[in-house]
N, CA and C of each residue as an Amber inpcrd file, in Angstrom:
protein
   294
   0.8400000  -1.1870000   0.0000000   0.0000000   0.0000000   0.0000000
   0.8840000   1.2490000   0.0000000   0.9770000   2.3860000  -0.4090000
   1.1660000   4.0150000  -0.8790000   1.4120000   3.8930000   1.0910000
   2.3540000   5.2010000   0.5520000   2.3140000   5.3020000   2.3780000
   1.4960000   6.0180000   2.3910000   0.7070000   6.8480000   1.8090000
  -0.7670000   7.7690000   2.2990000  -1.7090000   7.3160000   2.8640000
  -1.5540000   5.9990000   2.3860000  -2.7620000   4.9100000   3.5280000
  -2.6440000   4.8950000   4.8900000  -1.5990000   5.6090000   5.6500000
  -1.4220000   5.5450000   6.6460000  -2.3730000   6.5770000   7.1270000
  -2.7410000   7.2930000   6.2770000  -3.2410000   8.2230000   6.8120000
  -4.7730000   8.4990000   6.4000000  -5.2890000   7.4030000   6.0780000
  -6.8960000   7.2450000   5.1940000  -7.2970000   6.6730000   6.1020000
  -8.9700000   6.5910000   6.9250000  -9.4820000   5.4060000   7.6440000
  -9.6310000   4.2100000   7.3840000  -9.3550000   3.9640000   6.3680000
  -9.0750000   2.6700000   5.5830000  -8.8120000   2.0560000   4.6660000
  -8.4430000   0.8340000   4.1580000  -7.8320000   0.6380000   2.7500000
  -8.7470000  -0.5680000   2.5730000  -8.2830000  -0.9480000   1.1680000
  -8.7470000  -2.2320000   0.2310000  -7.7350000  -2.5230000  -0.7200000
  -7.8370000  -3.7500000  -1.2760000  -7.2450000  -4.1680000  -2.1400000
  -7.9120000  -3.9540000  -3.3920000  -7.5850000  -3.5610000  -4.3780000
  -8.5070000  -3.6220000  -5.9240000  -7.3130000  -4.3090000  -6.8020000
  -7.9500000  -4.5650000  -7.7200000  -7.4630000  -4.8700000  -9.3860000
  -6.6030000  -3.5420000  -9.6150000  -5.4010000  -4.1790000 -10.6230000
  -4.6400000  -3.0790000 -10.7460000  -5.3110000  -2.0770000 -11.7550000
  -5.0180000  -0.7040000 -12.1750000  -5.8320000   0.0220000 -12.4030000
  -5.5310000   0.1900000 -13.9650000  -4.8810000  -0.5960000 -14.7540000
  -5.0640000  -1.3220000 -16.1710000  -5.7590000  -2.7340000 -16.5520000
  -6.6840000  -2.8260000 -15.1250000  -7.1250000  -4.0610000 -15.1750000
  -8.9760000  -3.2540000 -15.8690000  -9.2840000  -4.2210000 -16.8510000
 -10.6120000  -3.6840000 -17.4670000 -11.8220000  -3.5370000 -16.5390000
 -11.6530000  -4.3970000 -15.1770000 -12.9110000  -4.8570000 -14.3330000
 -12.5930000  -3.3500000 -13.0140000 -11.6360000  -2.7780000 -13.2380000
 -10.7530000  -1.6120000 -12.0860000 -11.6470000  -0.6320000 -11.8380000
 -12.5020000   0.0130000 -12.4800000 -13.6490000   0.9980000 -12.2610000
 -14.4720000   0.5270000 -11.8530000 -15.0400000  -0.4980000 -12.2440000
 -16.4220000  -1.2810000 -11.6980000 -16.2560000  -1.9710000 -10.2190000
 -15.1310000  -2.5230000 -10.0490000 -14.6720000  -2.9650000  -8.7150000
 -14.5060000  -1.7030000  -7.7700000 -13.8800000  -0.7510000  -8.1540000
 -13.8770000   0.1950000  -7.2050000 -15.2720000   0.9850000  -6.9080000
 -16.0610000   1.3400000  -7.9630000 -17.5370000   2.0050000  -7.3340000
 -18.0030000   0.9420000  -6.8650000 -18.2050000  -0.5800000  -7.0590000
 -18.3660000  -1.1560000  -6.1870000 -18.6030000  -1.6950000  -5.0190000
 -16.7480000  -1.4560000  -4.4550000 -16.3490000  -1.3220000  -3.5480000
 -16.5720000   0.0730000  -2.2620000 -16.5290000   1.0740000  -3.3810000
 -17.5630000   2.5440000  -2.9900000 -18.4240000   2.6950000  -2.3230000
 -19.6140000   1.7610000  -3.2450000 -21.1210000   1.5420000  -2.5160000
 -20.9370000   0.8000000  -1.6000000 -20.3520000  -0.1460000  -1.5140000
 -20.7310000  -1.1600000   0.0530000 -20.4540000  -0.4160000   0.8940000
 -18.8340000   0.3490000   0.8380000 -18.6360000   0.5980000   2.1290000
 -18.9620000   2.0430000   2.5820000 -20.0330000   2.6790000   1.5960000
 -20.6000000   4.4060000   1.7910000 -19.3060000   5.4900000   1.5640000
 -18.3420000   4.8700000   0.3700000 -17.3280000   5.8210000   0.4140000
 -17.9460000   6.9720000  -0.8370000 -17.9560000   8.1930000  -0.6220000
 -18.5730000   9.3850000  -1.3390000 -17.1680000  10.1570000  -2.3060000
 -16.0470000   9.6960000  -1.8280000 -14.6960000  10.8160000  -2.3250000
 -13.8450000   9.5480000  -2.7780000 -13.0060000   9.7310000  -3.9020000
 -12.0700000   8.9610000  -4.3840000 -11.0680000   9.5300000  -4.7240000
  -9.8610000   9.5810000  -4.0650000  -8.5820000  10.7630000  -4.2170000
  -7.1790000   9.8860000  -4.9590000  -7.3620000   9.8090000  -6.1050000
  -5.9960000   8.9160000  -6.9800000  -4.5180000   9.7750000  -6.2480000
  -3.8050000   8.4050000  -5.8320000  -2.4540000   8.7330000  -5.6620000
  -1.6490000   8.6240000  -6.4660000  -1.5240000   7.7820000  -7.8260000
  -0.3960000   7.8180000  -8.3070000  -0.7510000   8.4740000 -10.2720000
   0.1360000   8.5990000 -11.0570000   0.0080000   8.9530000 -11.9590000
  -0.7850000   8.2670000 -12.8780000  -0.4530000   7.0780000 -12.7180000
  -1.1970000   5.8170000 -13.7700000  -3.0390000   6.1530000 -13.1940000
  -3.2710000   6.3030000 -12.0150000  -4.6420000   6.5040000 -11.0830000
  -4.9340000   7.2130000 -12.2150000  -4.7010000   8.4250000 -11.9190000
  -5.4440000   9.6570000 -12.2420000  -5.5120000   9.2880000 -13.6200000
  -4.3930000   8.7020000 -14.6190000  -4.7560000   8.5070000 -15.9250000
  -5.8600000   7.5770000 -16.4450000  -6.1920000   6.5180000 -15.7800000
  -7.2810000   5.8830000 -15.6190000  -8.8630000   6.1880000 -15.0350000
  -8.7220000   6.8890000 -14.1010000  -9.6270000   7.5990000 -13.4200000
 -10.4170000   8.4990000 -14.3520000  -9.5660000   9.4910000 -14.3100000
  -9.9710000  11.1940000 -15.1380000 -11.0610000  10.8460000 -16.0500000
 -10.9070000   9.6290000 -16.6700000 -12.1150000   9.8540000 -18.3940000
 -13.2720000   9.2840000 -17.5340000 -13.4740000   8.3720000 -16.6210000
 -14.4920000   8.0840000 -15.7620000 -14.8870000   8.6410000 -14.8130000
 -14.4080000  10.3370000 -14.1960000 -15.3710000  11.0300000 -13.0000000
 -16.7450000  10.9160000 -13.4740000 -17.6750000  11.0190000 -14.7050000
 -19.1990000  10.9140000 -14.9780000 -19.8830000   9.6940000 -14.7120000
 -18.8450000   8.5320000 -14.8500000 -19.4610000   7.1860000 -14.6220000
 -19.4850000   7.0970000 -12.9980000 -18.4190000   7.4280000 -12.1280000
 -18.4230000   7.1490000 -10.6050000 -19.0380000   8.5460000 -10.1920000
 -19.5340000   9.5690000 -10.7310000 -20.4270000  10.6540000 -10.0110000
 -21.7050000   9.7180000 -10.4240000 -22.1980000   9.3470000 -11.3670000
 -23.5670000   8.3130000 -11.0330000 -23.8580000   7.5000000 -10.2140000
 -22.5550000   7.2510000 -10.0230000 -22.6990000   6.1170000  -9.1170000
 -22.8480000   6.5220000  -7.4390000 -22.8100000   8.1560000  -7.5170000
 -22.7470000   9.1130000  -6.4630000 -21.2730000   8.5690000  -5.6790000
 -20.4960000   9.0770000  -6.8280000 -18.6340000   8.9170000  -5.9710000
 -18.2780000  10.0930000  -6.4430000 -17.5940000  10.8950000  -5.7030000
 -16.8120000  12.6600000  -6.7320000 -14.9630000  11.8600000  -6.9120000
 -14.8240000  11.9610000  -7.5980000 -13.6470000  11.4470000  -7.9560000
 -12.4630000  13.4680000  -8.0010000 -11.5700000  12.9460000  -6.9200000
 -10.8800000  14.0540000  -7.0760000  -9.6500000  13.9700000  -7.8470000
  -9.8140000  14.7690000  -9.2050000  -9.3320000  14.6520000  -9.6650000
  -9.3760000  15.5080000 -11.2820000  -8.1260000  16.4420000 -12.0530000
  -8.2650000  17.0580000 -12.7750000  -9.2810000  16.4350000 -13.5900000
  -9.7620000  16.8880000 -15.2100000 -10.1580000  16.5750000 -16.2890000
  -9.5480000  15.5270000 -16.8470000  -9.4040000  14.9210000 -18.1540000
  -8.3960000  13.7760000 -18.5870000  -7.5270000  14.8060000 -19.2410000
  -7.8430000  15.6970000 -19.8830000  -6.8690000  16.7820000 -20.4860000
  -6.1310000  17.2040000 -19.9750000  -6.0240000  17.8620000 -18.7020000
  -5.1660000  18.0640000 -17.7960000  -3.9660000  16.9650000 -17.1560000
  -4.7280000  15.9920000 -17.0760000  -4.1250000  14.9610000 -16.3740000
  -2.9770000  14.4820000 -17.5530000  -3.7140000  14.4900000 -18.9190000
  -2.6720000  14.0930000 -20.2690000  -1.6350000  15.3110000 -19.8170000
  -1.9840000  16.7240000 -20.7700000  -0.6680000  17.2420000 -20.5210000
  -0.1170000  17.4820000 -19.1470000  -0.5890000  17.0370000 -17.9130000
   1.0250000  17.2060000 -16.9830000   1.7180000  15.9740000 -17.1300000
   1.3210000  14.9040000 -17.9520000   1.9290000  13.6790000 -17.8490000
   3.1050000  13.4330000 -19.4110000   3.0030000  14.7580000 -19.6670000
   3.7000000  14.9380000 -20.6430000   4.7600000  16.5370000 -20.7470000
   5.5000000  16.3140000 -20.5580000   6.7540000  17.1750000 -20.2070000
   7.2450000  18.5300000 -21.0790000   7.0710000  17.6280000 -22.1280000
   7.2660000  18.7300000 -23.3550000   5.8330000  19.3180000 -23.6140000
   4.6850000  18.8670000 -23.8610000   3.8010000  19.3650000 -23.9790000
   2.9190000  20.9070000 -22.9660000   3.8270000  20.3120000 -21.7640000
   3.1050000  20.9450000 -20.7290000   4.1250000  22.3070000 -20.3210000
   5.5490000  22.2300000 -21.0780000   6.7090000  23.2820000 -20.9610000
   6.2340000  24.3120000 -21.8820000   5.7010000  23.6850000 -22.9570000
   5.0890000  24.3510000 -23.9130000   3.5200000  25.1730000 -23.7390000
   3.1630000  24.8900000 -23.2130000   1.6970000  25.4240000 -22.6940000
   1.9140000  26.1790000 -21.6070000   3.1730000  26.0500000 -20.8500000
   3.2460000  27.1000000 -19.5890000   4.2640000  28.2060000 -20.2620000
   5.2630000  27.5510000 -21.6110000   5.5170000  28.8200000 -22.1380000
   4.0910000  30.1070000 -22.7300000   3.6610000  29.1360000 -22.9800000
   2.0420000  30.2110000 -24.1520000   1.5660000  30.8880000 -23.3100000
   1.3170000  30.2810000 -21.7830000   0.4190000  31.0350000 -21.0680000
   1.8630000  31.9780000 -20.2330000   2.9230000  32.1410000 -20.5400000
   3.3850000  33.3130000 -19.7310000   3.8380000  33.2860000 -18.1560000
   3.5660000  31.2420000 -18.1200000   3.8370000  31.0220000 -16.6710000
   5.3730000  30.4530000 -16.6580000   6.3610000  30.5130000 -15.4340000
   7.6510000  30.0420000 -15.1190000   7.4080000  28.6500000 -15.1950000
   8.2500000  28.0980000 -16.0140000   8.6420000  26.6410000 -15.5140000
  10.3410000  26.5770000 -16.0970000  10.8800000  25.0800000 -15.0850000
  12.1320000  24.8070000 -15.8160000  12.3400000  24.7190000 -17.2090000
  13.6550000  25.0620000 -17.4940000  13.8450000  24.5670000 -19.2720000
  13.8390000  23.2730000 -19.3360000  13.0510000  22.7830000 -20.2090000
  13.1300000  21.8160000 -20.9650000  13.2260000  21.5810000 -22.3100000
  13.8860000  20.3140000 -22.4360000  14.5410000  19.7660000 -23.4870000
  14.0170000  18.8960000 -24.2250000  13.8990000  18.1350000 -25.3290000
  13.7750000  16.8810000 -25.6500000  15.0080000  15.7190000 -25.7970000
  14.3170000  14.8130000 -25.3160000  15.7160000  13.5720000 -24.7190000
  16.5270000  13.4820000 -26.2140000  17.7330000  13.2600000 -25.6870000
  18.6760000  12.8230000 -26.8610000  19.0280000  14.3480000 -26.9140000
């Protein structure tokens, strides 16, 4: 388990979150146990997550968590150096590898 679990009232085990059954197991898992908030810890989460907040808000779950657009470009380096150049915001220089 993430060491953040140390600090959640509780955990579960799920399917890993490239597993096809991973959304359905977790609202699932949601409803039994009256969980209302779903907070992704790791990068792969949120990339899986993000395109499904509409399916787990039906299911009355708020999934915290950007848009999938958002979640794409910060998961992309160059893309996102480039978009904080356009908008006029500081970030490190970046390069492309090689």
């Amino acid at each position: 388990f993430p060491a953040a679990a140390a600090f959640a009232d509780g955990r579960l085990r799920l399917p890993l979150a490239a597993d096809p059954e991973f959304v359905e197991v977790l609202a699932e898992a949601c409803q039994r146990r009256g969980i209302t908030v779903v907070i992704p810890l790791a990068d792969h989460d949120l990339a899986r997550l993000a395109p499904e907040s509409a399916r787990l808000a039906a299911a009355g779950i708020r999934l915290a968590c950007p848009p999938p657009e958002i979640v794409s470009l910060c998961g992309d380096k160059q893309a996102f150096a480039a978009w904080a150049g356009e908008e006029g915001l500081p970030h490190p220089r970046t390069v492309p590898a090689g």
